[in-house]
C-alpha positions as a Markdown table, in Angstrom:
| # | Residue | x | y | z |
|---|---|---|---|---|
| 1 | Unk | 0.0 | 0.0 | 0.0 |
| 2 | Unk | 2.9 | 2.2 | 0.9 |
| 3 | Unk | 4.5 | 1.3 | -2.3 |
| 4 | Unk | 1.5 | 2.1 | -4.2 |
| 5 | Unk | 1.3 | 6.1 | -2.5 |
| 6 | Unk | 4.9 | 6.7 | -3.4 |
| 7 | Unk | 3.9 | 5.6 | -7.0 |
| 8 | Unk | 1.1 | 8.0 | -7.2 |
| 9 | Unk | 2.9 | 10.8 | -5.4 |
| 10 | Unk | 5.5 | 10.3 | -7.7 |
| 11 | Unk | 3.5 | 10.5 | -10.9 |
| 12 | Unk | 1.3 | 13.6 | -9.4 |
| 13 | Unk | 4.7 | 15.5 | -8.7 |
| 14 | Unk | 5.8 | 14.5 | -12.5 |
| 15 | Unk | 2.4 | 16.0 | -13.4 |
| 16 | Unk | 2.5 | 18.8 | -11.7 |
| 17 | Unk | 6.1 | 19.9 | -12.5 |
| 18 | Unk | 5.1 | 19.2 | -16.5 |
| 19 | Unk | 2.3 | 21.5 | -15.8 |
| 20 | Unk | 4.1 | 24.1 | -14.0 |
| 21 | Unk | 6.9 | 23.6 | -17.1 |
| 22 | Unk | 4.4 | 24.2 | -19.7 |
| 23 | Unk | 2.7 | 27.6 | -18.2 |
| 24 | Unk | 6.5 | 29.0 | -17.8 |
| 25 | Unk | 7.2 | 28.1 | -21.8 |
| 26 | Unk | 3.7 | 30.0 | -22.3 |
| 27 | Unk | 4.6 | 33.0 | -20.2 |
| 28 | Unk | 8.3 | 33.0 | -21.9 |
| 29 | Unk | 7.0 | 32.6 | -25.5 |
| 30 | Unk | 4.6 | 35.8 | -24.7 |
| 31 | Unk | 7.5 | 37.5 | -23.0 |
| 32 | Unk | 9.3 | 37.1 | -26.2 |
| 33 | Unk | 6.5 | 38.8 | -28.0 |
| 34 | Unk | 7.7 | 42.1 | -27.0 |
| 35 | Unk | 11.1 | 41.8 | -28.4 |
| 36 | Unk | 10.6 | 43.2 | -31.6 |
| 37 | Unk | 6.7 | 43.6 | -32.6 |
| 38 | Unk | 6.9 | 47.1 | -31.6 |
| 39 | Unk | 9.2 | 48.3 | -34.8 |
| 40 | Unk | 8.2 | 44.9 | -36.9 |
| 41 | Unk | 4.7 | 46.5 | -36.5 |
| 42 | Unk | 5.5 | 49.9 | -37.6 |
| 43 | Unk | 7.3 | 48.4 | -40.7 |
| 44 | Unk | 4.2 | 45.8 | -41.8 |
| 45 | Unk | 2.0 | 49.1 | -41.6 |
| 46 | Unk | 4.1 | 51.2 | -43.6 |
| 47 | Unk | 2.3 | 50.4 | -46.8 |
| 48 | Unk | -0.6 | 52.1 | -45.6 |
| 49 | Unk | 1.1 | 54.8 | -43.7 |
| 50 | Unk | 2.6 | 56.3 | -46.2 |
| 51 | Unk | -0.9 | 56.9 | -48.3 |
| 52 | Unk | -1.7 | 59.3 | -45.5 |
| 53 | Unk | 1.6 | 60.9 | -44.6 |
| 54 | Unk | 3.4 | 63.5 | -45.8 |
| 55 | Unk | 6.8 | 61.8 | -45.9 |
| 56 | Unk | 5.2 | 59.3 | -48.5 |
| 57 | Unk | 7.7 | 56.6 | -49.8 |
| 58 | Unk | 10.2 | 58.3 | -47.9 |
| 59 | Unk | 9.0 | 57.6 | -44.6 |
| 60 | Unk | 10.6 | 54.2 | -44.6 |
| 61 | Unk | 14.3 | 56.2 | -44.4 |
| 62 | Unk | 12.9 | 58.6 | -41.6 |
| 63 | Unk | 12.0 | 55.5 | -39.6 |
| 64 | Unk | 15.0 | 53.7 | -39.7 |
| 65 | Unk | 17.4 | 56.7 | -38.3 |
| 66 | Unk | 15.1 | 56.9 | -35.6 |
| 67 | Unk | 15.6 | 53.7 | -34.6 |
| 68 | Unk | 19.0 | 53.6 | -35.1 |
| 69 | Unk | 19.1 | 57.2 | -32.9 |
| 70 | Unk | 17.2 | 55.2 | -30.3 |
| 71 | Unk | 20.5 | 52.9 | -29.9 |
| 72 | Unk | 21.4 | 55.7 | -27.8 |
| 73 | Unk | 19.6 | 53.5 | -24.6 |
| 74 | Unk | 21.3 | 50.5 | -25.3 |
| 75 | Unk | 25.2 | 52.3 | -25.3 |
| 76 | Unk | 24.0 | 54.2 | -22.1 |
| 77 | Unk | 23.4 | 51.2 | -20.6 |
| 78 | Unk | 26.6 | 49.5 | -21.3 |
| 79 | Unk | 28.6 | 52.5 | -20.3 |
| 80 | Unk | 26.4 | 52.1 | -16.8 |
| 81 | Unk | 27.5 | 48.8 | -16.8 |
| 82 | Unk | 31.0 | 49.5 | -17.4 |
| 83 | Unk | 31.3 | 51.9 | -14.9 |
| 84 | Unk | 29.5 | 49.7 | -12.3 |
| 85 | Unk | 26.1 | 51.2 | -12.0 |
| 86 | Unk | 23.7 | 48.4 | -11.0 |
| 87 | Unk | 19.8 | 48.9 | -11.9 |
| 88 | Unk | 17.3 | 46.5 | -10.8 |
| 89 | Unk | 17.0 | 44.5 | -13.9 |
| 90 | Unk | 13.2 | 43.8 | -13.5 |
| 91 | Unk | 12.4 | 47.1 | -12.7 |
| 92 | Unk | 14.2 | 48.0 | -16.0 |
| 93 | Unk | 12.2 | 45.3 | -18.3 |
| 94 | Unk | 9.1 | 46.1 | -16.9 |
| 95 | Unk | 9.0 | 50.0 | -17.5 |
| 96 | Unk | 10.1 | 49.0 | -21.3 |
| 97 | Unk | 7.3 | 46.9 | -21.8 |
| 98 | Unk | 5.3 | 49.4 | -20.1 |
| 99 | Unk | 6.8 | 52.3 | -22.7 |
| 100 | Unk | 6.6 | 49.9 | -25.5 |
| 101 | Unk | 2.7 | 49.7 | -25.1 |
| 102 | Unk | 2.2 | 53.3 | -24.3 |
| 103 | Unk | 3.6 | 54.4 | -27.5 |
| 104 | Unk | 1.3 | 51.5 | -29.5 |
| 105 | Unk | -1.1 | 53.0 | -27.6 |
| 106 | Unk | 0.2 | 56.8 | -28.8 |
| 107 | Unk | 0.3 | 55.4 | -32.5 |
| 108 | Unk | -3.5 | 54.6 | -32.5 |
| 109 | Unk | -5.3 | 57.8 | -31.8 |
| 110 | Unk | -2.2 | 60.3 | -32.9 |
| 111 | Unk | -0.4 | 58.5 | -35.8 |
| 112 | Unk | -1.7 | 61.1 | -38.3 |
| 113 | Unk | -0.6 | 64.3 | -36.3 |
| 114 | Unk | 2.0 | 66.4 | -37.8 |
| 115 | Unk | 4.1 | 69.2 | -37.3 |
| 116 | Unk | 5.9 | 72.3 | -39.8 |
| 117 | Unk | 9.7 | 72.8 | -39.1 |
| 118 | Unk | 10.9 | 74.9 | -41.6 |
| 119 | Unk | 8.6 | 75.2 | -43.7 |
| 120 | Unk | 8.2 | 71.2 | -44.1 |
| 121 | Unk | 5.5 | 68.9 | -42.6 |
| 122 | Unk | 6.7 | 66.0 | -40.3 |
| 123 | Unk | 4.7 | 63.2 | -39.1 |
| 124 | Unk | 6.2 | 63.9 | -35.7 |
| 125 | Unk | 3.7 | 61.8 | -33.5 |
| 126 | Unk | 5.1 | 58.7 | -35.4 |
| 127 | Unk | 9.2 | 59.5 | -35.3 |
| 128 | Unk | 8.4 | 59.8 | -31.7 |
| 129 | Unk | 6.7 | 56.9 | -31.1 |
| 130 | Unk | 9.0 | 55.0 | -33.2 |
| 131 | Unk | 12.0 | 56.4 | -31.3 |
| 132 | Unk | 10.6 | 55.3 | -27.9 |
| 133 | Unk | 9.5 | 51.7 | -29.4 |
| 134 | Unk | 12.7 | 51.2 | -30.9 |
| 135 | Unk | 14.6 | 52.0 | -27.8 |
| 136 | Unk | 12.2 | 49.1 | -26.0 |
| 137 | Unk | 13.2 | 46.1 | -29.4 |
| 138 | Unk | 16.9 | 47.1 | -29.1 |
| 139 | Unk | 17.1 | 47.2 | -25.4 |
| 140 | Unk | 15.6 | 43.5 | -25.9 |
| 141 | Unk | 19.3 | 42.2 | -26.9 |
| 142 | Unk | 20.8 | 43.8 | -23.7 |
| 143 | Unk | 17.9 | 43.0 | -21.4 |
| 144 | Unk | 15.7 | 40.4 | -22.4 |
| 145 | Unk | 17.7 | 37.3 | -23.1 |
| 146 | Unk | 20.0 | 37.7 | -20.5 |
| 147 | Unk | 17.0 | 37.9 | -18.0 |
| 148 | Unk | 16.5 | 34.3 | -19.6 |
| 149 | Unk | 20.0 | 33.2 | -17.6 |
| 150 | Unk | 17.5 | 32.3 | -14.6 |
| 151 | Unk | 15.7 | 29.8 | -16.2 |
| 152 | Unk | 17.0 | 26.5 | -17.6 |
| 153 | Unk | 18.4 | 26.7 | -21.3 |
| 154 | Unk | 15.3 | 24.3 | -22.5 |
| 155 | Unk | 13.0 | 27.8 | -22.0 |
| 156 | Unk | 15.6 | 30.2 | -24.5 |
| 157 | Unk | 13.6 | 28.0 | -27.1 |
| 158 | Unk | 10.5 | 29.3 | -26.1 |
| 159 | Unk | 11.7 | 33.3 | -26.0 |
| 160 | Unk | 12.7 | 32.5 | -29.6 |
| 161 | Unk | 9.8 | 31.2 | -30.9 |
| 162 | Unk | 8.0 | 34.0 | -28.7 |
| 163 | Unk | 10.4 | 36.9 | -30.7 |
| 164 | Unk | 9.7 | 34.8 | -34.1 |
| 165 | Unk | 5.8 | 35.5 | -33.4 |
| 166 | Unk | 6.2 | 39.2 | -33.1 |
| 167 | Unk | 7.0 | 39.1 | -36.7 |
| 168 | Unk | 4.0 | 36.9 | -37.1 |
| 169 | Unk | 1.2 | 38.1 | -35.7 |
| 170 | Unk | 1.9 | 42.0 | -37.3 |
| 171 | Unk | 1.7 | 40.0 | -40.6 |
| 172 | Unk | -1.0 | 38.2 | -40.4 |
| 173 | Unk | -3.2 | 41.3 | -38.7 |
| 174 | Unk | -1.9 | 43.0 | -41.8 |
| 175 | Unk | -2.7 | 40.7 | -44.3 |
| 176 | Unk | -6.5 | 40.3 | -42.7 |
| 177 | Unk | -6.5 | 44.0 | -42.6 |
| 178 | Unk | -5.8 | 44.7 | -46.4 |
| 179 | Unk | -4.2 | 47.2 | -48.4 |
| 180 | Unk | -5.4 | 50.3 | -50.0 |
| 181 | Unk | -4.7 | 52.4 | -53.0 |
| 182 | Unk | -2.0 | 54.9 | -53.4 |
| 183 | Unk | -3.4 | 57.3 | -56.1 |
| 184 | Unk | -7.0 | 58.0 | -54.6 |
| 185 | Unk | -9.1 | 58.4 | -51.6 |
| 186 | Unk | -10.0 | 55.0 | -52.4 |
| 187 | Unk | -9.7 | 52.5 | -50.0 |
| 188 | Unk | -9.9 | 48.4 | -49.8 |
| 189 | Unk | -8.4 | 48.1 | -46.2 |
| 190 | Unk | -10.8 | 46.1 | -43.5 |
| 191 | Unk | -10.1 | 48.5 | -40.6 |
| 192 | Unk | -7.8 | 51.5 | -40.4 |
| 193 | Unk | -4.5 | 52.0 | -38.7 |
| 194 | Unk | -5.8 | 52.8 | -35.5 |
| 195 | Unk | -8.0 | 49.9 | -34.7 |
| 196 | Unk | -4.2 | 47.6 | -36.0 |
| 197 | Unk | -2.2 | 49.9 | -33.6 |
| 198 | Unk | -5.2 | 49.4 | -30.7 |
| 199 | Unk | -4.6 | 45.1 | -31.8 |
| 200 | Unk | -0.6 | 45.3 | -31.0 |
| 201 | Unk | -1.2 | 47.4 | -27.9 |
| 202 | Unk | -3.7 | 44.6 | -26.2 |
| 203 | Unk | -0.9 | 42.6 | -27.4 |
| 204 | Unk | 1.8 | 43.8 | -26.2 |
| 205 | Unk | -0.3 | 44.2 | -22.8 |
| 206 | Unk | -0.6 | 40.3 | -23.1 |
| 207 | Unk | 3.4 | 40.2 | -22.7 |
| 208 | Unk | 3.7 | 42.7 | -19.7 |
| 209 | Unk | 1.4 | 40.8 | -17.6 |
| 210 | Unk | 3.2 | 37.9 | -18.5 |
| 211 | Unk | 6.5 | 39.6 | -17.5 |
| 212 | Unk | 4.7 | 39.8 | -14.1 |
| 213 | Unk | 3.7 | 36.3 | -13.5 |
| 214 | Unk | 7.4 | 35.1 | -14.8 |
| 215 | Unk | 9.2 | 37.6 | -12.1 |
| 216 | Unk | 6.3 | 36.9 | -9.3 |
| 217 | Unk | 4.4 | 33.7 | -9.6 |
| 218 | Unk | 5.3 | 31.3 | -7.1 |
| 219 | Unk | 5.2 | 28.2 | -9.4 |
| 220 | Unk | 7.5 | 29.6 | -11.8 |
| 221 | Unk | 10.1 | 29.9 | -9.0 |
| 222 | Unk | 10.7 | 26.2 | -9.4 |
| 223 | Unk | 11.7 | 26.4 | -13.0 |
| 224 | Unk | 14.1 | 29.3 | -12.1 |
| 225 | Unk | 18.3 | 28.1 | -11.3 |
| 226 | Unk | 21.2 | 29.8 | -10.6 |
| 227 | Unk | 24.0 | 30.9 | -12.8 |
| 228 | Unk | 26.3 | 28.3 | -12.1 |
| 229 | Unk | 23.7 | 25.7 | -11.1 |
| 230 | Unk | 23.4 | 24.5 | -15.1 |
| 231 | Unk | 26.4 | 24.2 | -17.3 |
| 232 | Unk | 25.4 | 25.3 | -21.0 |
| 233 | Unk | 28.4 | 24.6 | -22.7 |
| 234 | Unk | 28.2 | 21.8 | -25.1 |
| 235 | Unk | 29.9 | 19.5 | -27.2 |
| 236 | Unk | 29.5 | 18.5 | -30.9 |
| 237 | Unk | 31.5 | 16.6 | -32.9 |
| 238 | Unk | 31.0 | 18.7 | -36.4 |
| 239 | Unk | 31.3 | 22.2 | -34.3 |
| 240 | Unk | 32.5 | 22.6 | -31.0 |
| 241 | Unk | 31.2 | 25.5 | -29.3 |
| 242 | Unk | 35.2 | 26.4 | -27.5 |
| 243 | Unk | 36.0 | 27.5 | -31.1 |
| 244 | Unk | 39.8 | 29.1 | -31.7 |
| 245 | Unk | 40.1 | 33.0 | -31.2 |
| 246 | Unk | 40.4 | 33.6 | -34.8 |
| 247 | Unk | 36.9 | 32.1 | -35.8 |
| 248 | Unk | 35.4 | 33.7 | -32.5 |
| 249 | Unk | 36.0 | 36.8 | -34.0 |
| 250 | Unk | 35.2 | 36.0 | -37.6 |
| 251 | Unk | 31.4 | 34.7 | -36.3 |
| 252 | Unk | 31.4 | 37.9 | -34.5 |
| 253 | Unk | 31.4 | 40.1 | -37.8 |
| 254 | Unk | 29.4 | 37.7 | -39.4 |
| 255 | Unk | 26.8 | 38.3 | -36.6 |
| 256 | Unk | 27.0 | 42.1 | -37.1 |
| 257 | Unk | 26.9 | 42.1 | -40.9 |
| 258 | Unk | 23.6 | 40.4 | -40.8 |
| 259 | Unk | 22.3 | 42.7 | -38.0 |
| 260 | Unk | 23.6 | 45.4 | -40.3 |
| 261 | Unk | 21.4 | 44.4 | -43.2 |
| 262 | Unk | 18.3 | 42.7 | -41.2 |
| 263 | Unk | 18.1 | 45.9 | -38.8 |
| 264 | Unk | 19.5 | 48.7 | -40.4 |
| 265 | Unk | 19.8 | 48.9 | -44.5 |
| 266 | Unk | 18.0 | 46.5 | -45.6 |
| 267 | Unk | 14.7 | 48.0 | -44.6 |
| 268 | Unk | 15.8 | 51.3 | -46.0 |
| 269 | Unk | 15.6 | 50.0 | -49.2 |
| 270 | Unk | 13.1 | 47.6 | -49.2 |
| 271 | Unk | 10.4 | 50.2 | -51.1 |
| 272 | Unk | 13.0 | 50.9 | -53.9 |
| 273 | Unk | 13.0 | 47.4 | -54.8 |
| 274 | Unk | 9.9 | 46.3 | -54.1 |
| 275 | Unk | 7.7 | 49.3 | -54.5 |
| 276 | Unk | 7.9 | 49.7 | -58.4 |
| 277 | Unk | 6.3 | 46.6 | -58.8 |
| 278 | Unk | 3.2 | 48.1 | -57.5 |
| 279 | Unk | 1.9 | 49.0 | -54.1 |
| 280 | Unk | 0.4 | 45.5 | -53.6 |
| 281 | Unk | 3.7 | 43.7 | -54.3 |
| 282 | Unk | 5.4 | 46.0 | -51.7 |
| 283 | Unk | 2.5 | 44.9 | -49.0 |
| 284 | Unk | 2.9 | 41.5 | -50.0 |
| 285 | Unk | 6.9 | 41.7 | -49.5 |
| 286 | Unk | 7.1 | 44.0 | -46.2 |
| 287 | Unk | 4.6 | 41.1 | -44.8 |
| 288 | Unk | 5.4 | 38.0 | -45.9 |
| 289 | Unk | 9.0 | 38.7 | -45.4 |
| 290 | Unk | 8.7 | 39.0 | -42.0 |
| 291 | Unk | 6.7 | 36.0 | -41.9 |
| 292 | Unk | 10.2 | 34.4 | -42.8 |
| 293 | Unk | 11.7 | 35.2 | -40.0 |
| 294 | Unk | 10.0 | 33.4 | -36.8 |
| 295 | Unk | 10.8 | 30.7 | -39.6 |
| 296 | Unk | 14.1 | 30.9 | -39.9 |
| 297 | Unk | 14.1 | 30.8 | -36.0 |
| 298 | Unk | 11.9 | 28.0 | -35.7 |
| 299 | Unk | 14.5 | 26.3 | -38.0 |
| 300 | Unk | 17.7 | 27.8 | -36.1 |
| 301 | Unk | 16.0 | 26.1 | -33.3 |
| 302 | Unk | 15.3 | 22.4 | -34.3 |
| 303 | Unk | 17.6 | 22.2 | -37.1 |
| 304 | Unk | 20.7 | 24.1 | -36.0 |
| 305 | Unk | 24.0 | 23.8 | -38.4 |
| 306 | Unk | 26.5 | 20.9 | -37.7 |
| 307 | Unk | 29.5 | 22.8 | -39.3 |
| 308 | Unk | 30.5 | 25.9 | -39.4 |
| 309 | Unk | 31.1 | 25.6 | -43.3 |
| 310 | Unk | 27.2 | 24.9 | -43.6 |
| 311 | Unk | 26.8 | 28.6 | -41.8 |
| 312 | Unk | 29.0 | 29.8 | -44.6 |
| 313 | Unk | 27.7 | 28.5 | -47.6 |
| 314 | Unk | 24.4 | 30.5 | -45.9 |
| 315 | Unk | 26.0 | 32.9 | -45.5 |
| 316 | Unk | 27.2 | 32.8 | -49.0 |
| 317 | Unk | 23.8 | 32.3 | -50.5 |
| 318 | Unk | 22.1 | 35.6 | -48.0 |
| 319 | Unk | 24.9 | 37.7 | -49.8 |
| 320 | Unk | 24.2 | 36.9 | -53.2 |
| 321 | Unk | 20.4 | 37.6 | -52.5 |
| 322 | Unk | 21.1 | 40.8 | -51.2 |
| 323 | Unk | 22.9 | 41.8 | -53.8 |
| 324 | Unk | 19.9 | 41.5 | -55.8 |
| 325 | Unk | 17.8 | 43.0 | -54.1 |
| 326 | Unk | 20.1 | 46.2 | -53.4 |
| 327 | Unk | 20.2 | 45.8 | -57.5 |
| 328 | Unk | 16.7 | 45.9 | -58.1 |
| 329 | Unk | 17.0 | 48.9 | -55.6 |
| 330 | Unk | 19.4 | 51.0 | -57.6 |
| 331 | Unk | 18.3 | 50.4 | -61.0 |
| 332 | Unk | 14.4 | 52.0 | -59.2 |
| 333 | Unk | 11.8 | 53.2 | -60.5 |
| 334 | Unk | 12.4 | 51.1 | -63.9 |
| 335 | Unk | 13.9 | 47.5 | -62.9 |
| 336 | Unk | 13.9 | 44.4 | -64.9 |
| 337 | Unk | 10.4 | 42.5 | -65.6 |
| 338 | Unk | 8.4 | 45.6 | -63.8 |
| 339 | Unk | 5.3 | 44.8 | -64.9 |
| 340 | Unk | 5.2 | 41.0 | -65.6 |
| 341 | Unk | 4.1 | 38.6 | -63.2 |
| 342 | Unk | 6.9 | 37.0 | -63.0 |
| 343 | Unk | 9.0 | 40.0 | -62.0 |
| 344 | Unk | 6.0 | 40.5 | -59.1 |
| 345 | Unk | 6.7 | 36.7 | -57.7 |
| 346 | Unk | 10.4 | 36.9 | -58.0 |
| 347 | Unk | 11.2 | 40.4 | -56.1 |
| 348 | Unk | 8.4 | 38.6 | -53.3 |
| 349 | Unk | 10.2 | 35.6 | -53.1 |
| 350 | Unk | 13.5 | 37.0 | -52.8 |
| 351 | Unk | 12.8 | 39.2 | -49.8 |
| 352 | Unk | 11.3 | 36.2 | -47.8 |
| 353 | Unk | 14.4 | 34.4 | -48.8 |
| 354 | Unk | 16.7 | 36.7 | -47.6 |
| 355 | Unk | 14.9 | 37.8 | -44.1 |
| 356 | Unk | 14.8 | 33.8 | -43.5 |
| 357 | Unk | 18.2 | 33.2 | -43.9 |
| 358 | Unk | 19.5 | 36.5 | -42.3 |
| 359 | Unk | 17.1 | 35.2 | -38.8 |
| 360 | Unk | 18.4 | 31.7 | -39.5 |
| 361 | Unk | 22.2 | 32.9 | -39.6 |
| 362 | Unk | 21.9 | 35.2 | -36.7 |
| 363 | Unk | 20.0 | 32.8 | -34.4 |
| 364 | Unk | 22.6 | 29.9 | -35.1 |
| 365 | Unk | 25.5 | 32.5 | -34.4 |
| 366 | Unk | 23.9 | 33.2 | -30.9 |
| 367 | Unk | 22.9 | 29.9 | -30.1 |
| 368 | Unk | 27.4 | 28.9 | -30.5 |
| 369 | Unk | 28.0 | 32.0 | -28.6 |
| 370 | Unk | 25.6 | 31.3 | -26.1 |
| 371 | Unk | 26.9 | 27.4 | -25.6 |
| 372 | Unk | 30.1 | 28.6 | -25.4 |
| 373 | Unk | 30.8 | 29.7 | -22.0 |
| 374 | Unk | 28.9 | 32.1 | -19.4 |
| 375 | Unk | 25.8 | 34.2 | -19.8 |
| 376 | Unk | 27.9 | 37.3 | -20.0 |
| 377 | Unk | 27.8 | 36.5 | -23.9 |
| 378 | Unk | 24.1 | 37.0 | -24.3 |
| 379 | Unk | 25.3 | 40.6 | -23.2 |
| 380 | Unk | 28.6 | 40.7 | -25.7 |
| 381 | Unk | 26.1 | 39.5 | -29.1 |
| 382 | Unk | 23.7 | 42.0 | -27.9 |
| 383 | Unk | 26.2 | 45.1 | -28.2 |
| 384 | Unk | 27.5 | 43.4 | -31.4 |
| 385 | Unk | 24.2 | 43.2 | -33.0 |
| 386 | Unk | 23.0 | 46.8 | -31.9 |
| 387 | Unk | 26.8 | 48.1 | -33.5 |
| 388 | Unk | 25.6 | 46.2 | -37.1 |
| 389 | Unk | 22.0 | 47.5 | -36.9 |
| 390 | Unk | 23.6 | 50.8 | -36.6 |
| 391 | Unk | 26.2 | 51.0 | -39.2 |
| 392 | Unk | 23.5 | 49.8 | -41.6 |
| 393 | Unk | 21.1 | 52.8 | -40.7 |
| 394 | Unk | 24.2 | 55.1 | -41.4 |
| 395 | Unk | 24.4 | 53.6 | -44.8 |
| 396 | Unk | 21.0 | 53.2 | -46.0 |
| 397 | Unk | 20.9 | 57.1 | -44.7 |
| 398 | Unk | 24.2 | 58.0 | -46.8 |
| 399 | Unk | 22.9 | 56.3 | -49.7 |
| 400 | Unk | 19.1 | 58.0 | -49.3 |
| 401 | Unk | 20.3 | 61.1 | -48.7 |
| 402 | Unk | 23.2 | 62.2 | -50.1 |
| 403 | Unk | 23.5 | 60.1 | -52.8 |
| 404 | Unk | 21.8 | 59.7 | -56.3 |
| 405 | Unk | 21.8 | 55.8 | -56.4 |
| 406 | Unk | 18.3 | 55.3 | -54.8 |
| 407 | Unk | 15.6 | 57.3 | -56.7 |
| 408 | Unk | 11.9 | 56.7 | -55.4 |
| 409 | Unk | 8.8 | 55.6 | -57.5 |
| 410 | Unk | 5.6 | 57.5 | -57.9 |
| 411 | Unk | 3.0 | 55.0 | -59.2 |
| 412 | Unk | 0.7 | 57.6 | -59.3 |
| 413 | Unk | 2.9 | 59.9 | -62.1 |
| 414 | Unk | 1.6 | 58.7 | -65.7 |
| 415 | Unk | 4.9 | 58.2 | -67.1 |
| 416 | Unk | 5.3 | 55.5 | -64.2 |
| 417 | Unk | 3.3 | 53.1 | -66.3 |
| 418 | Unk | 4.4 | 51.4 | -69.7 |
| 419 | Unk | 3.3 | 53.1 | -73.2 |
């Protein structure tokens, strides 16, 4: 009889524990939400936004230097940290994700307010609002995973596929929303801006409160351990995470040149290739593209690389595919096939190639940094990653700016459409 109430004890403390283990993999996938569907938001919307704005096709540069100005958090951090200033790291996280919604919250009754500064209209409730949201996603690297070092290393699966669905779910509310037309009042869109922005910030109110249970709720204590309690390196015959000095610091710069081109150029540039294919193939590309990335997580994550060669014939193949796109880019507002179908499919398919091999790459390059040794290197990526997303701002500025290379296309200008 005693034998038989161990037995059952047993298999009701299994239970529970698998319980308790599946509400913290909940909590941590919503947690992960917030990582980057502020900014992945603003970017789906865009091809509605600019219909509105006064920026027009434009507003896609504007966006990305403030974003890349809002890096200014992140450095101020690590120089805090350098110098020894201690914050209270939940404290920290929790007035993001409280900032984070407040500005989604912002977006959906002010988006379309605008101010004159010299003589030129500004959509200044959006730069705002974009500032303070991108200060929250690129915090995220600094703050958010290495929050994860209290929890065993099965639950960093579950942040990633968390930050993988705030690509997602911006998509797919886009892609139920609509799009409209650019050259009339017309529109074809299901619900407007503000009721998408209201959609994120209920969201995004979904991953605060389960910030809150993760930091508070008693059963989650149980999946929590200490620093040293769970050794994370690992072995593998193919790639073996205590890599030589010299590669250490080649997968560094790989790391940062994808960051440079996921975070910072490559969406500068993403309506010169895309948009003279029409406004519904840009839609289609800003959307689906990010669809591709929570895939190319969900495939970093399950199927991670055995060699590091396989990460560089990746590699490899996300150059070449940039180099199309930044082609298609430069030879704006006439490139090749502009008007075929075939020229539609191929300029779609090639930006969810590229944004799902640029997440795959980067999450693989973590994952060996993060096996490696301590979780002092969830801190190290993170400044890497903000220093690429940066750069590539600066450049996809340059080349905007003060540059003739990138010329914008009106669809709505008559000599826009073939004789």
């Amino acid at each position: 009889m005693e034998e038989k109430n161990k037995v059952d004890l047993e298999a009701s403390l299994k239970s529970e524990k698998s319980k308790n283990s599946l509400i913290v993999h909940l909590l941590i996938a919503t947690f992960g939400i917030s990582a980057w569907i502020g900014i992945n938001s603003i970017f789906v919307e865009l091809p509605l936004l600019v219909n509105s704005l006064p920026e027009k096709w434009n507003l896609p540069m504007y966006l990305v230097i403030m974003i890349q100005v809002a890096n200014i958090g992140p450095m101020a951090y690590i120089l805090a940290r350098k110098f020894n200033f201690n914050f209270p790291e939940s404290y920290l996280i929790f007035a993001l994700l409280l900032l984070g919604a407040s500005m989604m919250s912002l977006l959906a009754f002010f988006y379309k307010k605008t101010l004159f500064f010299r003589g030129k209209e500004y959509s200044a409730v959006l730069f705002a609002a974009t500032f303070f949201t991108a200060l929250v996603n690129c915090s995220s690297s600094l703050l958010f995973m290495p929050y994860l070092r209290h929890f065993r290393e099965s639950y960093l699966a579950s942040y990633y596929v968390g930050e993988g669905l705030s690509g997602i779910i911006p998509s797919a509310i886009a892609l139920i929303q609509g799009t409209g037309s650019q050259c009339d009042s017309e529109k074809i869109e299901r619900f407007s801006p503000q009721y998408y922005f209201i959609s994120i910030f209920i969201i995004l109110l979904f991953s605060l409160i389960a910030f809150l249970l993760l930091d508070n709720l008693e059963l989650v204590a149980s999946e929590k351990v200490s620093e040293n309690t769970e050794n994370v390196a690992r072995k593998d015959e193919n790639l073996n995470h205590k890599f030589e000095s010299t590669l250490r610091i080649y997968f560094y710069i790989l790391l940062g040149l994808m960051c440079l081109l996921a975070n910072g150029f490559l969406p500068g540039i993403q309506s010169f290739s895309s948009l003279p294919y029409g406004n519904i193939t840009y839609h289609l590309t800003a959307t689906l593209s990010l669809l591709a990335n929570p895939i190319g997580c969900f495939l970093a994550v399950f199927f991670p690389p055995k060699s590091w060669k396989i990460i560089n014939w990746l590699s490899t193949v996300t150059f070449l595919n940039c180099s199309h796109v930044i082609y298609l880019a430069f030879v704006s507002p006439r490139p090749p096939l502009q008007y075929s179908v075939v020229g539609k499919v191929f300029v779609i398919l090639s930006w969810i190639l590229l944004i799902g091999l640029i997440s795959y790459v980067k999450l693989a390059l973590a994952s060996i940094f993060r096996h490696e040794a301590h979780s002092g290197n969830l801190f190290r990526i993170g400044i890497v990653m903000q220093i690429g997303s940066a750069f590539g701002a600066v450049l996809s500025l340059i080349l905007s700016s003060f540059t003739k290379l990138l010329e914008s296309y009106d669809s709505c200008s008559e000599d826009t459409f073939p004789s």
